[in-house]
N, C-alpha and C positions, 0 to 999 in steps of 0.2 A: 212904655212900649207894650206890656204884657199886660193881659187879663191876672188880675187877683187871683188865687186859688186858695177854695176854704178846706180849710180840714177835716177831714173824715166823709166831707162830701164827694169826694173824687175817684172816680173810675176811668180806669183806661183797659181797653183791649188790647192784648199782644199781637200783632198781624203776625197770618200765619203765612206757611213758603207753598205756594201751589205749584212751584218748581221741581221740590223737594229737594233743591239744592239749596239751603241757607246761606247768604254772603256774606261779606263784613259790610255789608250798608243795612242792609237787615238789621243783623245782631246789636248793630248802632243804634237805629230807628227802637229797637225792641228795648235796649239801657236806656233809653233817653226815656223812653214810656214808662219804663217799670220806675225809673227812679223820681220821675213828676210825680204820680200815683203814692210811693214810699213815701218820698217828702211831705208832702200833703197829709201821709196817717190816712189816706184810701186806699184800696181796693184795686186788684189785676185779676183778668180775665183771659183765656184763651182759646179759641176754637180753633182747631186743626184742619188741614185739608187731608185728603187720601194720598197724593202724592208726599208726602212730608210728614213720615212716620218719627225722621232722625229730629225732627223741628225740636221739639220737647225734652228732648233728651241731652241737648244742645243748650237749649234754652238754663235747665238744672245746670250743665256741667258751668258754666257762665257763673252761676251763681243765682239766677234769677229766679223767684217762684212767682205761684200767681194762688187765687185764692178762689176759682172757681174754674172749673174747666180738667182736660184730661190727666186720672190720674187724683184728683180732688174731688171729683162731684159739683154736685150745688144745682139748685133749684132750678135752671134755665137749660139741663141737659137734654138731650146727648150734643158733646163737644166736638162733634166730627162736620164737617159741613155736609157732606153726602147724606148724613143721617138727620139732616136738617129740614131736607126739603119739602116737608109740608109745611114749614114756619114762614119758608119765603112763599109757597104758593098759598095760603092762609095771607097772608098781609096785603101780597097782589090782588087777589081776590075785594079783601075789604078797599083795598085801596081805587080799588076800577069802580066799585060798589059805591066809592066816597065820591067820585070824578073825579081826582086828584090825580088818576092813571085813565089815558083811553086808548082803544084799539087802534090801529095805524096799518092800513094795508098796502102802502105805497110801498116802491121797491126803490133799492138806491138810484136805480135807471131811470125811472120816473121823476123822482124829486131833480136827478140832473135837469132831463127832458124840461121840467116845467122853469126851472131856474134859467137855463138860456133863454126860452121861450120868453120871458120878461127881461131879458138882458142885463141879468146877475152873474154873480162868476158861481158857477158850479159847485167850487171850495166853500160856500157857504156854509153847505149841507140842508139838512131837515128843513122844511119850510110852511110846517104847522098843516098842511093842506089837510090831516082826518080829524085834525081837534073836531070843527062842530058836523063830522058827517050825522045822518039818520040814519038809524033802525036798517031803513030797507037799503041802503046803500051797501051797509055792510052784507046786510043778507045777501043781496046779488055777488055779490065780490065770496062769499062763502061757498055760493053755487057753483062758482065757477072754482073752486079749489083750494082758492083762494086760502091761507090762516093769516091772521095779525100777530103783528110785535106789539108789545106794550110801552105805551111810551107815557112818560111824568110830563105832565104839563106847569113847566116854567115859568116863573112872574115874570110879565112883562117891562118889569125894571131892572136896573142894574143892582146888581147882590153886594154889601157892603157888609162886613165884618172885621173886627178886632183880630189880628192875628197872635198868637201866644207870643210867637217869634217876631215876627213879623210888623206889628203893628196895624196900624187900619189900612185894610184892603178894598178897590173895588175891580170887583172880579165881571163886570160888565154884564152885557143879558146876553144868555146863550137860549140855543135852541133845545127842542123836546128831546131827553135822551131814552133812547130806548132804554127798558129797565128788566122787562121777561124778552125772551126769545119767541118764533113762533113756535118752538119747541114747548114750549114751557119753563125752558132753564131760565135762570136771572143771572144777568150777568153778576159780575165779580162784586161792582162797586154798589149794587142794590141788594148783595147778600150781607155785604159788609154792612150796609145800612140799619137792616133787618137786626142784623147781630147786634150791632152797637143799643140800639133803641130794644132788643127784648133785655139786654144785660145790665141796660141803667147804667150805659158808659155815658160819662161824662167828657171828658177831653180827648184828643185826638191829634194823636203827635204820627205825621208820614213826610215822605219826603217830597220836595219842590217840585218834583216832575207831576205832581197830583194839583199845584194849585193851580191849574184853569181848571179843574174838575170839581173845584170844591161848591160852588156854585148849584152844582147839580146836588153834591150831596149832603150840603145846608136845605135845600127845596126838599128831596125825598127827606133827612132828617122831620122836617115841618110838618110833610103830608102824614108821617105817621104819627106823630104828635096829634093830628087831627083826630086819628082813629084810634089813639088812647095808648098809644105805643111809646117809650121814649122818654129822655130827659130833654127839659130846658130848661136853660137854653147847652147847646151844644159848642162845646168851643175846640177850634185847628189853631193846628200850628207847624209849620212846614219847617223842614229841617233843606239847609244846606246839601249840595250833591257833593258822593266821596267818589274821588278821582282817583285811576290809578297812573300806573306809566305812562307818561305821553299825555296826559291829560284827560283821559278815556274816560267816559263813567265804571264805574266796576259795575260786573253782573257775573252769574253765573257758568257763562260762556268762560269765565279769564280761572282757570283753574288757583291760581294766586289771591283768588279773593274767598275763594271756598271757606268757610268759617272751620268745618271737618277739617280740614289739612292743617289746622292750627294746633289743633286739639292731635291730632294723631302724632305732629311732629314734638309734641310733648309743651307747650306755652303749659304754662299753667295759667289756671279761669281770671287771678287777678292781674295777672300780666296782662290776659285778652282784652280781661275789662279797662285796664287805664287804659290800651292801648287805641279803644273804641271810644271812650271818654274821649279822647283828646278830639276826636273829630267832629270836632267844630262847640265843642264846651270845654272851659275849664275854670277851674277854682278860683276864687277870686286870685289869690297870690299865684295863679297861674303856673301851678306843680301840674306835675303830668303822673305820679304815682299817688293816688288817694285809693283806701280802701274803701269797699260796698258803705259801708257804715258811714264813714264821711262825706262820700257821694251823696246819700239821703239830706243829710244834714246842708249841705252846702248846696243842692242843684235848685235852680231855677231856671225856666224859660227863656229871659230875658237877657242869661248869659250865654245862648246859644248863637253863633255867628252867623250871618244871610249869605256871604261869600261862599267860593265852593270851597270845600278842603280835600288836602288829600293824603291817602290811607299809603303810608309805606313799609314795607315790610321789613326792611333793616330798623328804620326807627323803631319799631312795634318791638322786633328782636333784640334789641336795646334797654328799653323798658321792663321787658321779660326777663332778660339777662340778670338788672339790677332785681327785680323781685325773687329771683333764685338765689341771687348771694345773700338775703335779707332772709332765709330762709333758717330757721334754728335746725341744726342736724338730726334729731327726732322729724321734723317736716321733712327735712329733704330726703331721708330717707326710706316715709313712708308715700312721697311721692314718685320715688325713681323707682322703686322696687317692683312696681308693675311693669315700666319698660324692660328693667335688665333681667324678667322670666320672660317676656314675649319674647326677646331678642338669646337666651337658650345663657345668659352669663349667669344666672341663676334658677334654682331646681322652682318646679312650681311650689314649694313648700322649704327655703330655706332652713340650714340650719340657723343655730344658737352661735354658733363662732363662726358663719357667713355674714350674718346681719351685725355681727361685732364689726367684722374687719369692715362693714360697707359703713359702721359710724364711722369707723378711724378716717377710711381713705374720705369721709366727704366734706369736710371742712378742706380738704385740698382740690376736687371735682369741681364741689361748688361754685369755686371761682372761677372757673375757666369754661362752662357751659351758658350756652347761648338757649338749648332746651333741650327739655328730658331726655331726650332721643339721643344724644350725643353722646349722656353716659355709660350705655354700651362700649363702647370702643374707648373710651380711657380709664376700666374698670376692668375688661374682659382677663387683663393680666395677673390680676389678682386671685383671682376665682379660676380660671382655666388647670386643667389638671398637666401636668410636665410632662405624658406622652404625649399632650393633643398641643401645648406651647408650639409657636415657630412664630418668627417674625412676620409682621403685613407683605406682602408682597410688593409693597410701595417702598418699602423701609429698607427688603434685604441687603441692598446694595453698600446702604453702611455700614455692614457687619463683612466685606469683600474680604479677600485678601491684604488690604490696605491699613486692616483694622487689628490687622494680629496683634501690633506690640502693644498696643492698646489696652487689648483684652487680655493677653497675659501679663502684663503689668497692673489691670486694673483687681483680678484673679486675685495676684501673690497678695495684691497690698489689704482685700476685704478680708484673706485668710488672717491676715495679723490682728484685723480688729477685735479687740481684747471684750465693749460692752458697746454690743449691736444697736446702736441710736442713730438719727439722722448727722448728729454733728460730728460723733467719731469719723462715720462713714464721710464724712465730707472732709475732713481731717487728712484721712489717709488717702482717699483720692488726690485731691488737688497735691499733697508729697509726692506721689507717685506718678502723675501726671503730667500737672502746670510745674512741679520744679525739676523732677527729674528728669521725664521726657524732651522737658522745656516745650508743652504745647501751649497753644490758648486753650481758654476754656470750651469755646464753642466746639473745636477740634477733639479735645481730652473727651469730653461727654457722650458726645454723638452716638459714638458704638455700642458705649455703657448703657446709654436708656433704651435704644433699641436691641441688645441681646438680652435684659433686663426684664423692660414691656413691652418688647414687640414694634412699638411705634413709632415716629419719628415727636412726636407732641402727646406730651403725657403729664402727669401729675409731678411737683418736684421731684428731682431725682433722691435727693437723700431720703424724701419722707417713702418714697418710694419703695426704694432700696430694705429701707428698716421695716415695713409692712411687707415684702414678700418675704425676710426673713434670712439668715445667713446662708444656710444650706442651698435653699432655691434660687438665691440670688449668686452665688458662687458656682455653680450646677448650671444655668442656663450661661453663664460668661464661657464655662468650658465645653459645652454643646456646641457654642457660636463658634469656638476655634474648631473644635474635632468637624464643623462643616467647611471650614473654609480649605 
């Protein structure tokens, strides 16, 4: 199905976000590129737009580099595309110079006008009519105000290529697309062009909503070949569409696909990455958690699926999940440790016995986060100082009235524990509770975790208990009665 790829001979562009909204079909397209390229033992490249300053910064937190472009240097700069612009006007130029590009003064009005006028359907579009004008035709059309688009002139046959993905495609004859503006500007997909051909990309991984276009930018690819520009041969390969709810494409518009709100809600980059992987590639024995490193080793093209997929956010939170329990407590804590200073449970500079007690408690955390962001609030208990403690405001209710005998039974029985550990304290709980009280468990605890941590879902209780410590944890039981 796929084209071969040789080693060390491969370059891919990273496509940049002209949105400056990055999504998760993006950040896909952009894994799937970097890791063709890695595999291979080639080469990544990235040019930036002005809207899309977070692009790059995104891209690193991912895990991703590249090996020319912003932030790296390298011999084809400046990496910005605004700062580009005499690269595309220089190519237009030679390429109008070649005839490979000619002037076109028609207006969309006109090409309709003449299209009925022969009793074609209008939808057709462009209908070649300036390819062979003359000299003075133009010039009369200038006199009068007139300025041209630039338009690539098309083979007149149907465009046939190898798809990476895909397999052999024929992508039919299309018409002349316009490639400069009459402004000057070039459009998007003749910048891209420009870029791929001065950077010596080789392959070209984007997504399916681009293969009728490719036609065009296999031709521009060629014309600059002509003019000494570029590699060949040039090979695509279109990726599957990532679906969100309802079967929707994602885009920028669905705040749920924003790649930033993954990262802010605390994913860590190898959760995001399996979680991008899966859409629409996966390992041969079809795991869904592989690290950057076996990603390289194991991707290829022709494991990548033509159907659409689709990006869901519980799965992905799933994925994540298990990459945070797989996490050794030295990682997870110098992971979360940014969240719980943004979020005020910790000083911008903890101490020496803050960052103790955040090893102790995270082998018990660990388990029960879904991402970063969560450990705020099943943490804050520990760290909060005993004037500022009070239960969530969700919670108080368990601590009523209701909860008295509870809490002075649970009181007398912690005062008795002789060596403050999770199992004493479980000991003399469940004595003073589940036999003497005669409660169930659910009922015996309830008030204990909440006048305890505050919350009604927290870390186990006993380990709990024995990390806040006797004093504090006997002291917030008798606060909870002196409120009720």
């Amino acid at each position: 199905m796929s084209e071969s790829v040789t080693p060390s001979d491969v370059r891919v562009r990273l496509h940049a976000c002209p949105t400056g909204k990055p999504h998760v079909g993006l950040a896909r397209t952009a894994l799937f590129g970097w890791a063709l390229a890695r595999s291979a033992g080639g080469a990544v490249s990235l040019v930036t737009h002005d809207a899309d300053p977070a692009w790059p910064d995104l891209l690193r937190w991912l895990g991703l580099d590249w090996d020319e472009g912003p932030g790296v240097g390298g011999p084809n700069g400046p990496y910005l595309r605004s700062a580009r612009t005499g690269l595309y006007a220089d190519a237009a130029r030679r390429l109008l110079e070649s005839g490979a590009l000619y002037e076109s003064f028609s207006t969309p009005a006109e090409v309709r006008a003449r299209r009925r006028a022969a009793g074609q359907d209008a939808k057709l579009g462009y209908d070649g009519f300036d390819r062979d004008s003359t000299d003075a035709w133009r010039a009369a059309l200038r006199a009068q105000g007139r300025e041209p688009v630039l338009r690539l002139r098309m083979p007149e046959r149907a465009t046939e290529w190898v798809d990476l993905v895909r397999g052999p495609v024929d992508g039919g004859v299309l018409t002349d697309p316009v490639v400069v503006r009459a402004t000057g500007e070039p459009t998007p997909a003749f910048a891209d062009a420009v870029d791929d051909a001065a950077l010596g990309v080789t392959h070209v991984l984007r997504d399916e909503e681009f293969l009728a276009s490719t036609p065009r930018r296999l031709a521009v690819a060629a014309a600059l070949r002509g003019i000494g520009l570029g590699h060949s041969p040039l090979s695509f390969g279109h990726l599957p569409p990532v679906l969100g709810e309802g079967g929707r494409p994602l885009s920028e518009r669905d705040p749920v696909a924003l790649l930033a709100r993954y990262r802010e809600r605390g994913f860590l980059p190898e959760g995001m990455r399996d979680a991008l992987a899966s859409l629409g590639w996966s390992t041969p024995d079809d795991r869904d958690a592989v690290g950057a490193a076996e990603m390289i080793r194991a991707f290829t093209p022709d494991r990548i699926v033509t159907h659409p997929v689709r990006f869901a956010e519980k799965k992905a939170e799933a994925v994540n999940a298990a990459r945070l329990r797989a996490l050794p407590v030295a990682g997870f804590v110098a992971r979360v440790r940014p969240f719980l200073i943004a979020d005020g449970v910790l000083p911008a500079v903890p101490t020496d016995a803050q960052l103790a007690l955040l090893a102790d408690v995270a082998p018990l955390v660990r388990e029960r986060l879904v991402v970063l962001s969560e450990a705020s609030g099943m943490v804050r208990f520990l760290f909060a100082a005993e004037e500022d403690f009070a239960p969530e405001d969700e919670a108080a209710a368990v601590v009523g009235a209701g909860a008295r005998p509870v809490l002075e039974a649970s009181a007398a029985a912690l005062e008795g524990v002789a060596h403050w550990n999770a199992a004493a304290i479980e000991e003399a709980l469940r004595a003073s509770l589940v036999d003497g009280l005669g409660l169930k468990p659910r009922l015996a605890y309830a008030p204990v975790r909440v006048a305890v941590t505050g919350r009604t879902v927290s870390p186990p209780l006993y380990e709990s208990l024995e990390l806040v410590g006797r004093d504090r944890s006997i002291g917030r039981l008798r606060r909870a009665l002196g409120a009720i």
